[in-house]
N, C-alpha and C positions, 0 to 999 in steps of 0.2 A: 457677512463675516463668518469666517470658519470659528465655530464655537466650543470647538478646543483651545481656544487660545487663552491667553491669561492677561490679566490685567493687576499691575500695583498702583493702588489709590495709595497717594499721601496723603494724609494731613497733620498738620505741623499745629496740632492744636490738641485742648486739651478734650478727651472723649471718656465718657459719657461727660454732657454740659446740659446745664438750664439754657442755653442759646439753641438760634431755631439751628445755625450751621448742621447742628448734630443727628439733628432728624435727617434734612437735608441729605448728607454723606449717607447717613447710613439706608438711608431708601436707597438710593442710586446704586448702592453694593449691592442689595437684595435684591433690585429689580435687575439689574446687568447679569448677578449668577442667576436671577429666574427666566433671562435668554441663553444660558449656556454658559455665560463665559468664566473660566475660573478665576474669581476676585479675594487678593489680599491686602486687607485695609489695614494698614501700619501709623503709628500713631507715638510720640514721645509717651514715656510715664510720667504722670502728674498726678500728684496728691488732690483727692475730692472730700472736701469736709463733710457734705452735704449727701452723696450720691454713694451707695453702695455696692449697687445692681450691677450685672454686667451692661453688656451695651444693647445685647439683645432682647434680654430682659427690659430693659429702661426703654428702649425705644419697637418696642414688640415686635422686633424682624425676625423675619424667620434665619433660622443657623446652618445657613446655605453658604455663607462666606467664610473666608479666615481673617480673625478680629487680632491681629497683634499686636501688643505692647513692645515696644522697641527702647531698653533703658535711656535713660540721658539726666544727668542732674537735674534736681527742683529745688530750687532756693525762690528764698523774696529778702529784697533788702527792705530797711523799713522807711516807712515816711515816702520822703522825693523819690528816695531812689528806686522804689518799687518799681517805676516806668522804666528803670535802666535795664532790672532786673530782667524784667520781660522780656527786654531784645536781646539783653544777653542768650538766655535759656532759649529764645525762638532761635538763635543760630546755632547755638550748640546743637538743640535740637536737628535740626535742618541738615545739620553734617552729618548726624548718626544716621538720619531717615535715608539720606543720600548714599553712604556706604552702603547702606542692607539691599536698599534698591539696586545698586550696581553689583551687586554682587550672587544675588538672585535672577535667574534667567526670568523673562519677560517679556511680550509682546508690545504692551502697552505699559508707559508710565504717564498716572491720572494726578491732578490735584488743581486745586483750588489755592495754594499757596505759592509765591514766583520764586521765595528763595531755595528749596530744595530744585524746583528746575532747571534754575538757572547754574547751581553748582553741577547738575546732570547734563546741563546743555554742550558741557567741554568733554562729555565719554559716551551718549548717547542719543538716538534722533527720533526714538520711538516714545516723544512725550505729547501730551495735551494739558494744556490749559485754559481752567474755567475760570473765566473772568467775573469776578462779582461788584467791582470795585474798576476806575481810572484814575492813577495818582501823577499828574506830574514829577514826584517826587521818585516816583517809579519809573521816569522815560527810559534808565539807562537798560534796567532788565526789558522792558519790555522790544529797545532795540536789537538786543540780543533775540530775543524771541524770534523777532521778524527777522534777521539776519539767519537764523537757521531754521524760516521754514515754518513755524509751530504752527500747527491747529489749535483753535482758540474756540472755545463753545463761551458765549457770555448769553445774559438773561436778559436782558434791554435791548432794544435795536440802537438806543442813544450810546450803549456800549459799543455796537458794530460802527458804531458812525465815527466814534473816538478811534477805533485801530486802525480804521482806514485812512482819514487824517494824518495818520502817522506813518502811511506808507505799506500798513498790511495789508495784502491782497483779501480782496473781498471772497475768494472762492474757499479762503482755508476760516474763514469763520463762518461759525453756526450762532444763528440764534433760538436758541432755549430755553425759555422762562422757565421757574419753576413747575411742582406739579403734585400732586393731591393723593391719597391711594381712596377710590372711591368705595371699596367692601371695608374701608377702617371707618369712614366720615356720612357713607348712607347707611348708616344704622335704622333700623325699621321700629323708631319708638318714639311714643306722642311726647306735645314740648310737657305735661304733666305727668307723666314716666319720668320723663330725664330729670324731673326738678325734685319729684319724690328721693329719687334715685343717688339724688349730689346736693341734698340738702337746701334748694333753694322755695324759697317761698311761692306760693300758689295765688295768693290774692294781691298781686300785683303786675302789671308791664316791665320786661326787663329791656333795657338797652346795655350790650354784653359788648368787649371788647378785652380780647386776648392777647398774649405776648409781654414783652418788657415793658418798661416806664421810659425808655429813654426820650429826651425832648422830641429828636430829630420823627418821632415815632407819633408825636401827637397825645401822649395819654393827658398833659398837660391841657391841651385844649377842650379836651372833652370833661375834662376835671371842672373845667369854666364854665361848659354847656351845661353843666350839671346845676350849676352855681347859678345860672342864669334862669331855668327850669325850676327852681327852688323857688324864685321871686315872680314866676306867671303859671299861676296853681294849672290845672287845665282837668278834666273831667275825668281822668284814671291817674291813677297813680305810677309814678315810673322810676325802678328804681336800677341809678345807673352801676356797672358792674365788673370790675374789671380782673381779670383771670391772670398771673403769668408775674414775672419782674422779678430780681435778685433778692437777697434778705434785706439787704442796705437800703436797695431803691424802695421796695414794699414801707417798710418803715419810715423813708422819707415823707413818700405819698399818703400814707396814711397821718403824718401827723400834718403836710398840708392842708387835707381835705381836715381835720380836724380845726385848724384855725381857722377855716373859711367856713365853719359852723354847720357842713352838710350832711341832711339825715338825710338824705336821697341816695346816700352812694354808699357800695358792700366796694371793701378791696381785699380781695381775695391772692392768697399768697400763690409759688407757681405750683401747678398741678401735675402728674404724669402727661405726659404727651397721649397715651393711652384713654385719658380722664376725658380729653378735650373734646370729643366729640359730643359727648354727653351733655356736657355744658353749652355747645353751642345750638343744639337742640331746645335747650332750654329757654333760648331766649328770642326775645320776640321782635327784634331786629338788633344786626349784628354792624357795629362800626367801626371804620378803618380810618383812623382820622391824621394821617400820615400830616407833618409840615412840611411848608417849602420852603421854609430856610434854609434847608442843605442842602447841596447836589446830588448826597448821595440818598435821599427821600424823592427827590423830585426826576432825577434822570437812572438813578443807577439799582433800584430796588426790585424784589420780585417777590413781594411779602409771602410767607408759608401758610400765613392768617389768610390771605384774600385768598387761595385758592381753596382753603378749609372752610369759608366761611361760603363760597358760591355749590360747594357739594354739599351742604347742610341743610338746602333746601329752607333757608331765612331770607326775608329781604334785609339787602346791604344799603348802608349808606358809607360813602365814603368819598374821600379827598379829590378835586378834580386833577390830577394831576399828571403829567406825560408817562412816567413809569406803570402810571394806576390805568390811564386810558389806553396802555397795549391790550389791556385784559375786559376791562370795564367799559358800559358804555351807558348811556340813558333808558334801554331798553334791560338792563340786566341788574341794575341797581340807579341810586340814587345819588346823582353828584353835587359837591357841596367847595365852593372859594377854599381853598385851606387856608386853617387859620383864621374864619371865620366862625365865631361863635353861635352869630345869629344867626346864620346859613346851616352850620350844621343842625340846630334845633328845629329848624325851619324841614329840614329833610324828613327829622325824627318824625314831625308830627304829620308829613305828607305821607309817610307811611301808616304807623297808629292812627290816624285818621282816616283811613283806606285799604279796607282787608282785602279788596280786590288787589288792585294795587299792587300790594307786597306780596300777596301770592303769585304774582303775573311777574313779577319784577325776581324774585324766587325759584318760578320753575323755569325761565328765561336762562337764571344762571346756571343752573342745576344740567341744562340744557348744552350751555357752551362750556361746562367744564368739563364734557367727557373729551375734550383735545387737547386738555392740560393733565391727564394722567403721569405717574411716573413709568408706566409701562410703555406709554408712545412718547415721554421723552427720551428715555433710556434707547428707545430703538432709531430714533433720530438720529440720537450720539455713536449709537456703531454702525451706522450704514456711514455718517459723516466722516470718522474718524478710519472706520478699511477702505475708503476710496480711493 
């Protein structure tokens, strides 16, 4: 690619966020202008209770890009209609993003989002879309899409497999999982540095687990493993850990694990993105215990956790699952039935029971995640995308 060219990412969301999206985007902008390209990342204004920092700050990218805010009302109706609210404002939104876009010269127009594209798709043909998600519900944009053309980068092959289905030509999609920054996550410090360092305890086994609470994610299950652990003592002590989740869901979870009476388990509110490395250092195997009651755990995900967690240098245990085994395999971590409680304790202790083991199963990952960078995904997406 000629890297004077220019590129506007949308996203039709709210930035800085506790969601991993936001890592996600803003690596992608840092790494695309750390190959030349000139990237402006346009975004609606949204009120943050919680988040002060700018976006660079927050997510420690370097200020290589242009971060703009693009007005658009922020309202919340109350109660029910809150859900209304949100599509209201995401189309409002979407039409302002869409003006600024058209009216700014451009090479390339990026997003992760279909309805700014698709209002784009009737005044220009220089867009791409990254699929993170299949919605039937979404056939009629995504006919559009393929009606004119669109290159489509999605993170699962089971997503390549869905466009095609529909009649996308297999040549204009890329598959590109997520991907990791390794000088952010191979930090060169013992798991007893990192624990002094972030407050965690020294005289015990940690089994650590990052990111939100939501069901579809598993922290639920491992809440049971915990519970389960609690009633078959075993000869070290393990105390389960969990990093990340909203203020609502943190609090839920915590007063579950309270009526289920367990002193095995820290829950820990969410931390800097910046924090996380240190914490995963800390701990003495790391799980990803995704379910498979959704489609979008089981076919359509490319967790930010599972790449962070294979540059960390821990043995993993985690989910057996099609989205998890594009990345994962039995030689690089520990696979476990999702959903299974005794299976995943079962892994825990194939590990903690086995320092060879998890060291082998550790530097194995450590191993296959230098082709999951954001620097050789990012170079993927502009050879794919100037072709």
């Amino acid at each position: 690619m000629n890297f004077s060219k220019k590129l506007i990412y949308i996203a039709n969301l709210r930035l800085p966020t506790e969601k991993a999206y936001g890592i996600q985007i803003t690596k992608m902008c840092e790494t695309f202008s750390n190959l030349g390209i000139n990237v402006v990342l346009i975004f609606p204004f949204r009120r943050s209770p919680h988040i002060k920092e700018d976006i660079y700050s927050y997510y420690s990218v370097r200020n290589n890009f242009e971060a703009k805010t693009i007005w658009t009302p922020d309202f919340y109706f109350p109660g029910r209609l809150d859900k209304l609210s949100f599509y209201i404002k995401s189309f409002i939104s979407a039409v302002f993003l869409s003006i600024y876009a058209l009216v700014k010269k451009s090479d390339f127009i990026y997003s992760r989002d279909e309805l700014p594209l698709f209002i784009l798709s009737f005044f220009r043909k220089n867009l791409i879309y990254e699929a993170h998600r299949f919605s039937n519900s979404r056939r009629l944009l995504y006919k559009r899409f393929k009606n004119k053309n669109f290159k489509v980068v999605v993170i699962t092959k089971r997503l390549k497999d869905d466009f095609i289905k529909i009649d996308f030509r297999p040549e204009n999609i890329l598959v590109a999982p997520d991907g990791v920054d390794l000088a952010e996550f191979g930090i060169d410090i013992s798991k007893e540095e990192a624990r002094i360092k972030i407050g965690l305890p020294l005289d015990t086994r940690i089994a650590m687990y990052t990111g939100h609470l939501f069901e579809w994610k598993g922290a639920g299950v491992l809440l049971e493993a915990a519970k389960t652990y609690n009633l078959q003592p075993t000869t070290y002590n393990l105390l389960f850990t969990f990093v990340g989740g909203t203020e609502y869901d943190v609090k839920k979870f915590r007063e579950k694990a309270k009526k289920m009476k367990l002193n095995n388990v820290l829950i820990l509110s969410h931390k800097p993105h910046k924090e996380i490395p240190f914490f995963l250092r800390a701990a003495d195997v790391l799980i990803l215990p995704n379910s498979a009651k959704e489609e979008i755990s089981k076919h359509y995900t490319s967790p930010l956790k599972l790449f962070e967690y294979m540059a960390s240098i821990r043995p993993i245990v985690a989910c057996d699952l099609p989205s998890v085994r594009e990345i994962l395999n039995d030689k690089n971590s520990v696979l476990f039935k999702p959903d299974n409680v005794d299976e995943l304790n079962e892994g825990i202790k194939k590990v903690l029971n086995n320092n060879f083991l998890g060291e082998e199963l550790a530097k194995k990952a450590r191993e296959n995640i230098e082709d999951y960078t954001w620097q050789k995904r990012a170079e993927k997406i502009i050879n794919f995308i100037d072709s």
